[in-house]
C-alpha positions in Angstrom: 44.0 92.0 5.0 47.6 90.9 5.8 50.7 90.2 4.3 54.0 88.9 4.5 57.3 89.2 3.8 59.3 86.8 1.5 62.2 86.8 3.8 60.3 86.0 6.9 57.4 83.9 8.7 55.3 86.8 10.2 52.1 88.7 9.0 51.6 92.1 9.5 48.6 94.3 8.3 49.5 97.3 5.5 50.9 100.2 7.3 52.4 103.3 7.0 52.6 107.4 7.7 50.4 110.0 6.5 52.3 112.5 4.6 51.7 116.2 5.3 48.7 117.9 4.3 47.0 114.1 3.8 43.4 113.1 4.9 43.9 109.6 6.3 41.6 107.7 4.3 43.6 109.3 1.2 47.0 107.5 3.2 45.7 104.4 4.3 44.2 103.8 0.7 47.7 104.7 -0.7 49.7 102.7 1.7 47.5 99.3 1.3 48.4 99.9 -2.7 51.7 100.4 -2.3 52.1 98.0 -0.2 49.7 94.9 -1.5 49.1 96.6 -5.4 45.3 96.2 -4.8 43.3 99.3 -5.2 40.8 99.5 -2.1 37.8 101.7 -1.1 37.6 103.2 2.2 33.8 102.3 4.2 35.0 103.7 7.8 37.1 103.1 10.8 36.4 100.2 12.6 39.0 100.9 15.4 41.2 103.4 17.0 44.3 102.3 19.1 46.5 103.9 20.9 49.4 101.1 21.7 52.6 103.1 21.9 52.2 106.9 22.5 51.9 109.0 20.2 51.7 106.6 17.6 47.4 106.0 16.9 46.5 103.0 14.8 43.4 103.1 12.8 41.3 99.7 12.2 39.5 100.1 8.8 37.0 98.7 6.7 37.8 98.7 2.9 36.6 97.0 -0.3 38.5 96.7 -3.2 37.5 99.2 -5.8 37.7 98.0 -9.2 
């Protein structure tokens, strides 16, 4: 899943922070929605990055749920 910005020519996948006290499959299924309105179901990490320490990206693999 990607998506873009109206103002620009890039693609970027749905990202965000978890808030305190949040599991991270309960954050990355809240920032895709907030950030794409689609609903989606988390089915596992796929990746795990660690590009710019200590930021950690997480790859996942979702469906959309409903």
């Amino acid at each position: 899943m990607v998506k873009t910005y109206a103002r620009s020519d890039t693609w970027e996948s749905p990202g965000g922070q978890v808030e305190e006290d949040e599991a991270l499959d309960i954050a990355m299924c809240r920032e895709v929605q907030e950030e794409t309105e689609i609903a989606v179901e988390p089915l596992g990490i796929t990746g795990v990055y660690y590009i710019t320490r200590p930021k950690i990206f997480y790859r996942w693999f979702f469906r959309p749920n409903g």
